[in-house]
Structure formats: C-alpha cells, structure tokens
LUMLODO-245758 format. One record per atom (N, C-alpha, C): residue number from 1; atom name; z, x, y. Coordinates in Angstrom, 2 decimals, always signed. Each point is the difference from the previous one (the first is absolute). Layout:
N
+-----+----+---------+---------+---------+
:   k :  a :      zz :      xx :      yy :
+-----+----+---------+---------+---------+
: NUM : CA :       Z :       X :       Y :
...
+-----+----+---------+---------+---------+
REM end
This chain:
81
+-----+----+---------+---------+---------+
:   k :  a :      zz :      xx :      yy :
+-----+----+---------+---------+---------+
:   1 :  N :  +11.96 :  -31.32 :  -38.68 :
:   1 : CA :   -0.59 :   +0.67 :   -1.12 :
:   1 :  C :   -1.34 :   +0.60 :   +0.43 :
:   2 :  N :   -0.20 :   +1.27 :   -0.37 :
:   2 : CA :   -1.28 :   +0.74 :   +0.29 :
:   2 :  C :   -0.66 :   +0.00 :   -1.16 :
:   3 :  N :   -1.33 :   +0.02 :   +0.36 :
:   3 : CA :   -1.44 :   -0.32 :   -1.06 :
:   3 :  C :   -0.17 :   +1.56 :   +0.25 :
:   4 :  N :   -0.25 :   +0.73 :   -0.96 :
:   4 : CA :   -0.49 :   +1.41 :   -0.46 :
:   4 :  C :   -1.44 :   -0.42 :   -0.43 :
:   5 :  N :   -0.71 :   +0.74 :   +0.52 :
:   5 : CA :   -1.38 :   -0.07 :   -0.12 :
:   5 :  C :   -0.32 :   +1.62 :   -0.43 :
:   6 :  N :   -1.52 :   +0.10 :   -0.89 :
:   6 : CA :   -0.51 :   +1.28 :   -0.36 :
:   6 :  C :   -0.82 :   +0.49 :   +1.35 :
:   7 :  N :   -0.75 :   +1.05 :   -0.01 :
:   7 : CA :   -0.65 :   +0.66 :   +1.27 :
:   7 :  C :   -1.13 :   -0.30 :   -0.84 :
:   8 :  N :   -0.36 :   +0.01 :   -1.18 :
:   8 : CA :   -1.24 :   +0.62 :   -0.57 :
:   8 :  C :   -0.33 :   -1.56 :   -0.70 :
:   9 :  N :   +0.47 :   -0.93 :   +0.23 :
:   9 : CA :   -0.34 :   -1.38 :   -0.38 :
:   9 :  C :   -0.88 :   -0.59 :   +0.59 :
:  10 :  N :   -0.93 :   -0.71 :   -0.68 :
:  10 : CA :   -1.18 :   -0.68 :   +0.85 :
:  10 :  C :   +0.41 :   -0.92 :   +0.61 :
:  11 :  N :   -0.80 :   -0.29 :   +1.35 :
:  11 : CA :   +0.10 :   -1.18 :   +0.46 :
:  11 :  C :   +0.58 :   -1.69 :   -0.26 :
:  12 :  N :   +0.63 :   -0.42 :   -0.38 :
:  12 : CA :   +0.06 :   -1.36 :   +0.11 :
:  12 :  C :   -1.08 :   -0.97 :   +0.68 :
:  13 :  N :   -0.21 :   +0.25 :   +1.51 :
:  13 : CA :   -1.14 :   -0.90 :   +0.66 :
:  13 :  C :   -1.19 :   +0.66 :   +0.21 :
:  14 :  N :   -0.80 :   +0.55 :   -1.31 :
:  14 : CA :   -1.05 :   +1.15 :   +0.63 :
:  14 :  C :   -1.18 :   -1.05 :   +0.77 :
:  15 :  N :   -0.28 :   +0.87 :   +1.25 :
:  15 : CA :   -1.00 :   -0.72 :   +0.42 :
:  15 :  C :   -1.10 :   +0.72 :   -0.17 :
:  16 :  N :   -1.18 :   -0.75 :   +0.18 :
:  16 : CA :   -1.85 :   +0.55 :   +0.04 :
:  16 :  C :   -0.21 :   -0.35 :   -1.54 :
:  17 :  N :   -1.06 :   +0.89 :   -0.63 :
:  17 : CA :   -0.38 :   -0.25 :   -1.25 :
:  17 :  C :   +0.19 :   +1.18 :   -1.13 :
:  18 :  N :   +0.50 :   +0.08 :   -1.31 :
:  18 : CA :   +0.31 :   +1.33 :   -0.50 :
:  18 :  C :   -1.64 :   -0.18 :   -0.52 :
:  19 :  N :   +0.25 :   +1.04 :   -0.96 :
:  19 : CA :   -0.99 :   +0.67 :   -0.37 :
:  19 :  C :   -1.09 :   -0.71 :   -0.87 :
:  20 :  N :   +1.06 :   -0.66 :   -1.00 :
:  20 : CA :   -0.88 :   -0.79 :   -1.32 :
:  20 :  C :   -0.13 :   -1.37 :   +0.47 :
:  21 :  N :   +0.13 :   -0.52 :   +1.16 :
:  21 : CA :   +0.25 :   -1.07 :   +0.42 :
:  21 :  C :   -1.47 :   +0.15 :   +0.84 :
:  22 :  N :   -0.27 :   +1.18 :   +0.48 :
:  22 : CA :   -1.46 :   +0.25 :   +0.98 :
:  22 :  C :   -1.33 :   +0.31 :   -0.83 :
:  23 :  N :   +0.48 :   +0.38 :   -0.90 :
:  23 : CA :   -1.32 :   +0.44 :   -1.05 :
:  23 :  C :   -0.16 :   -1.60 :   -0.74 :
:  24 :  N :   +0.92 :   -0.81 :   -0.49 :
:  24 : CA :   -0.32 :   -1.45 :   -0.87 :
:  24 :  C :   -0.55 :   -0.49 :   +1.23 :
:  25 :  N :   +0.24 :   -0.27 :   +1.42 :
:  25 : CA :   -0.78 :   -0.67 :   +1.28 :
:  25 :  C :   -1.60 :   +0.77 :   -0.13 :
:  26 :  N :   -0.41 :   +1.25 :   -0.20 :
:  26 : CA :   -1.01 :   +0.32 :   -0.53 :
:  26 :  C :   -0.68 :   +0.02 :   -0.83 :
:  27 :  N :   +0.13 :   -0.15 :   -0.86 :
:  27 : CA :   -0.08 :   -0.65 :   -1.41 :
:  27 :  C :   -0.86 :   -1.57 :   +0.11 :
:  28 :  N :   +1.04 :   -0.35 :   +0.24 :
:  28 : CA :   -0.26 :   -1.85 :   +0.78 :
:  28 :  C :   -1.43 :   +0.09 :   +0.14 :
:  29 :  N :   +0.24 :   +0.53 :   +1.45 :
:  29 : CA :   -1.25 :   -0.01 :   +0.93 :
:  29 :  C :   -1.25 :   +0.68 :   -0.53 :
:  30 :  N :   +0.20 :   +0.79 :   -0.49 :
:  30 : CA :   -1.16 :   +0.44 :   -0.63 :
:  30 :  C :   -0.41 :   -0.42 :   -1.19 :
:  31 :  N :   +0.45 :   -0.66 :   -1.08 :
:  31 : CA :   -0.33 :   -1.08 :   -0.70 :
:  31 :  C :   -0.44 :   -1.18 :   +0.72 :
:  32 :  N :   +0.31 :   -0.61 :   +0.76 :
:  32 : CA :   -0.40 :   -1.13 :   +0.92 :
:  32 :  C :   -1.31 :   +0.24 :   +0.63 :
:  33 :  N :   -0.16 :   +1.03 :   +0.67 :
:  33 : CA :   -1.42 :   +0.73 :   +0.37 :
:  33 :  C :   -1.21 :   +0.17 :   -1.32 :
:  34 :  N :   +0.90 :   +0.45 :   -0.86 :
:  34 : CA :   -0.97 :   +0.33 :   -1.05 :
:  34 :  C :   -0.68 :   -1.42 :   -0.44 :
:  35 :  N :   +0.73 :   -0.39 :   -0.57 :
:  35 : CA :   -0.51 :   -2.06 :   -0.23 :
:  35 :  C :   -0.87 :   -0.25 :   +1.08 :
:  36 :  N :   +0.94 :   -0.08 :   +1.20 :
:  36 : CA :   -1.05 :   -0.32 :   +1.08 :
:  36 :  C :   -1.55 :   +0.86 :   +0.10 :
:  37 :  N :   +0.12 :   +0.82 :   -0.06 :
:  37 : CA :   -1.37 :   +0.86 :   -0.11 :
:  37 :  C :   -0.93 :   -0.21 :   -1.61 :
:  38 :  N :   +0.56 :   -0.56 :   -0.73 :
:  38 : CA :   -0.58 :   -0.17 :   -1.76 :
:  38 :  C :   -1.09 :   -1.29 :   +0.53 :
:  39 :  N :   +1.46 :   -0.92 :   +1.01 :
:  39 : CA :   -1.01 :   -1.73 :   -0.06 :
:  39 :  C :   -0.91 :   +0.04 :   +1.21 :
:  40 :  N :   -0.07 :   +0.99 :   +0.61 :
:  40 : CA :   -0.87 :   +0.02 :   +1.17 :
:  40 :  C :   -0.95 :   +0.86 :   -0.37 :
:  41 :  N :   -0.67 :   +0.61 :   -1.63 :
:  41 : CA :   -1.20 :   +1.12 :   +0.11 :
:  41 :  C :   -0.38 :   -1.52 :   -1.32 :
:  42 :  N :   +0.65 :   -0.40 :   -0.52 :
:  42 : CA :   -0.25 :   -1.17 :   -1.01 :
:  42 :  C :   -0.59 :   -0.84 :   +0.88 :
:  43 :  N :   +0.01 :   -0.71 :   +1.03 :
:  43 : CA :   -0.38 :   -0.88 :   +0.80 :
:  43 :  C :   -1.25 :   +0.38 :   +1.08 :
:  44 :  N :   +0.13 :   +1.16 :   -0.25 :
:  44 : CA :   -1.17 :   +0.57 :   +0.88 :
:  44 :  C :   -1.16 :   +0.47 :   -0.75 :
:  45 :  N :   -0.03 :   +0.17 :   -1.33 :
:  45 : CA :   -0.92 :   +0.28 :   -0.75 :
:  45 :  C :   -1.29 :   -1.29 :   -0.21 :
:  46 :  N :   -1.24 :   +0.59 :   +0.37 :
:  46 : CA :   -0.69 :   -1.22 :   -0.14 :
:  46 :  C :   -0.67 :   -0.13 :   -1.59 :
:  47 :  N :   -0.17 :   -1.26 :   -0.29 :
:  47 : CA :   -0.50 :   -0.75 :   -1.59 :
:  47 :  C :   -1.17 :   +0.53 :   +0.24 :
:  48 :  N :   -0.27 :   +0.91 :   -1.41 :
:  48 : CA :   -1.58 :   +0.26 :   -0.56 :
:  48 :  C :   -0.75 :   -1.26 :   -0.95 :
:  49 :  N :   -0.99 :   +0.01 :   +0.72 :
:  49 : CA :   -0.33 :   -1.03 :   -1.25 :
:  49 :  C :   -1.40 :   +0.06 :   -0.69 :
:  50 :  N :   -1.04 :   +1.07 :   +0.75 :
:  50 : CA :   -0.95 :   +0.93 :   -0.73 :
:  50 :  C :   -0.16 :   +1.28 :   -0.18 :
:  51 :  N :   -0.88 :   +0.57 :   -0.41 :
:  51 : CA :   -0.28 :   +1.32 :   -0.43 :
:  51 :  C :   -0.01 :   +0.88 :   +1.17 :
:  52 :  N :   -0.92 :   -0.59 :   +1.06 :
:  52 : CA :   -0.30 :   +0.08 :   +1.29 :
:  52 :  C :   +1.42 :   +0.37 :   +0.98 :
:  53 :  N :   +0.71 :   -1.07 :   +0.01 :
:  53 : CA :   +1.16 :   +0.32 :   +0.38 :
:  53 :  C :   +0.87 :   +0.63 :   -0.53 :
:  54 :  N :   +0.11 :   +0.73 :   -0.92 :
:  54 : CA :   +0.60 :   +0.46 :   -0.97 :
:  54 :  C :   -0.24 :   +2.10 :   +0.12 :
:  55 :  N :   -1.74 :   +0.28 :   +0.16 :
:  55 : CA :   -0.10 :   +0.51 :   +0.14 :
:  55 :  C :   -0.03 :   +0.67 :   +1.52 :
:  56 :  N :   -0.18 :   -0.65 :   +1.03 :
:  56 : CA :   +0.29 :   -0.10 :   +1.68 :
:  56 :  C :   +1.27 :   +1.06 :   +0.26 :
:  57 :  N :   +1.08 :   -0.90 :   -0.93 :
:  57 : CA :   +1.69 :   +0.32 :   +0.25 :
:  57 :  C :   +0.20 :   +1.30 :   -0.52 :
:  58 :  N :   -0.96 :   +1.00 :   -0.72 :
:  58 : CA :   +0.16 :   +0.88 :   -0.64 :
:  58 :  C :   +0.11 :   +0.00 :   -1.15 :
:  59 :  N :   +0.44 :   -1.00 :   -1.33 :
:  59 : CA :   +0.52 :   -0.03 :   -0.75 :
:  59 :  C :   -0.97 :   +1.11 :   -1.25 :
:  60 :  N :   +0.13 :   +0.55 :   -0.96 :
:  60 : CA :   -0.63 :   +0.46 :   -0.85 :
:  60 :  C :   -0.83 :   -0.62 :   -0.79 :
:  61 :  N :   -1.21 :   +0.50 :   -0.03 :
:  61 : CA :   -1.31 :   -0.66 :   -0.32 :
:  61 :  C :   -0.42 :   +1.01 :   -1.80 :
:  62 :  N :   +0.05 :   -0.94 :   -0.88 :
:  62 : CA :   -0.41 :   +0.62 :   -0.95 :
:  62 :  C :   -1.41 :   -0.04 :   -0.20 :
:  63 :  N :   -0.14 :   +1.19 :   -0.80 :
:  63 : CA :   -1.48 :   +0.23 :   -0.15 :
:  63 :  C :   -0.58 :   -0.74 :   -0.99 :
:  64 :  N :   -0.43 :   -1.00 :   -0.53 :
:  64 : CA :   -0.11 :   -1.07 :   -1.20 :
:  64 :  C :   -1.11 :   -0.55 :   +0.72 :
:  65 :  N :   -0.74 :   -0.54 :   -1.40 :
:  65 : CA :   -1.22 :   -1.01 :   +0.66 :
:  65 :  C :   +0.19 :   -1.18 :   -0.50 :
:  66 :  N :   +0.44 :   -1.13 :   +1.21 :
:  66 : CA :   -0.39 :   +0.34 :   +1.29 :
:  66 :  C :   +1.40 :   +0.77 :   +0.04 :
:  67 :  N :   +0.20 :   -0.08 :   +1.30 :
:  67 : CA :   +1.29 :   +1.00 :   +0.78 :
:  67 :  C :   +0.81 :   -1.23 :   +0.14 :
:  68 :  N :   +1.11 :   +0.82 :   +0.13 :
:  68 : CA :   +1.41 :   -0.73 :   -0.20 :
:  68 :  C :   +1.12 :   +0.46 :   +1.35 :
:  69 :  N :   +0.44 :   -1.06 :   +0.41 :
:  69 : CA :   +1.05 :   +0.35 :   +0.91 :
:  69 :  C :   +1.23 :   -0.56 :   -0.55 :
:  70 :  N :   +0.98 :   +0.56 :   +0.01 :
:  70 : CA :   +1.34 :   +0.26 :   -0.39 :
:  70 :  C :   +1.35 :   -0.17 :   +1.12 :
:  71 :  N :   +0.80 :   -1.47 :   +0.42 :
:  71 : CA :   +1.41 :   +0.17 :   +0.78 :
:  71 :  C :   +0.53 :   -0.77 :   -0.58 :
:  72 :  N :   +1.83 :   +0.48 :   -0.32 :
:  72 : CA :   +0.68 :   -1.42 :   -0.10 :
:  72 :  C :   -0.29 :   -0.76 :   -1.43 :
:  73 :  N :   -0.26 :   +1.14 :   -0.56 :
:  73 : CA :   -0.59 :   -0.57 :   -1.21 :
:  73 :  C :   -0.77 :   -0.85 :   -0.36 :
:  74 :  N :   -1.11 :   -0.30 :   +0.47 :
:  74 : CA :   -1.13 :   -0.87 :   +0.21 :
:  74 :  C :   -1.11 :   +0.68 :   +0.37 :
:  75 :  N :   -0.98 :   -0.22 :   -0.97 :
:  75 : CA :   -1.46 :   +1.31 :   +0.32 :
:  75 :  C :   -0.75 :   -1.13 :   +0.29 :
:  76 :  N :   -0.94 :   +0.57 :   +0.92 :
:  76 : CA :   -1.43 :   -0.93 :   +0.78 :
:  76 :  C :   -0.87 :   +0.68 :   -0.93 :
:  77 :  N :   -0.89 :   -0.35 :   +0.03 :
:  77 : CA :   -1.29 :   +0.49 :   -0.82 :
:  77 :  C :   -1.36 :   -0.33 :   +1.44 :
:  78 :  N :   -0.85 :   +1.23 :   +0.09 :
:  78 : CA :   -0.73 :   -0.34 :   +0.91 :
:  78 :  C :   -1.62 :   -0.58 :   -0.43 :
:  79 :  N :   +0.33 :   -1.21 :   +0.75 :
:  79 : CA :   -1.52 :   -0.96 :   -0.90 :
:  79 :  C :   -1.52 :   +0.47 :   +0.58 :
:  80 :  N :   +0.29 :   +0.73 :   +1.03 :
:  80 : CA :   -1.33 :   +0.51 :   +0.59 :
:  80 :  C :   -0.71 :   +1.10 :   -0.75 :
:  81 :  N :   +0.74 :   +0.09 :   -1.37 :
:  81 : CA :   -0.47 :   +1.27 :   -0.75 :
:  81 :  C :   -0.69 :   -0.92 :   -1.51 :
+-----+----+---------+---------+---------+
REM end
C-alpha cells in the first residue's frame, strides 16, 4: 500500500525555530532583562535622608521659607535657613 502525500503540506518534523516561537523567546528575554534592570537601578539608588542630600542629587528645590527639597515623596526642609 502507497501513502500519497501533498507537495504543498508542511513539514511533519520541522526543524530550527518558526516564527512565533522566536519572537515569545524574545519576549521572555526581554521581560527578564527588563525586571532585571528595574531591581538593579532600585538597589543602586542611594537613601536621602536630608535636605543637603537631597539637594546634592539634583532633586527640585522649592522656593518657600525656609526651602524645601522634594524625592520619593518626602520633602526635607532646609534648617540652615
């Protein structure tokens, strides 16, 4: 008995990777990177804990008397004023 096969039929044993199968492996990885890069700028950020330091890091300094520094939702107030 002969097996009739199509010409235009896909593979049975496709080898390598198709298409949607290479983009979800990217996907992955770049979510995985992303996390990885979220807990490594979180962990590297250093604790403010005065005005002084507060204002050093750049943060925005309001004009108020006295003056006020503003990160993270937590304002310093500067006592030298």
């Amino acid at each position: 008995m002969k097996y009739r096969t199509k010409r235009n039929s896909p593979a049975v044993h496709q080898q390598g990777f198709s298409l949607l199968q290479l983009v979800l492996c990217l996907c992955v990885l770049g979510l995985i990177g992303g996390v990885g890069y979220y807990v490594y700028q979180q962990q590297s950020k250093t604790q403010i804990t005065n005005f002084e330091e507060c204002a050093a890091a750049g943060n925005p300094i309001m004009e108020s008397y006295p003056e006020q520094c503003s990160v993270n939702g937590q304002t310093f107030v500067n006592d030298q004023q």
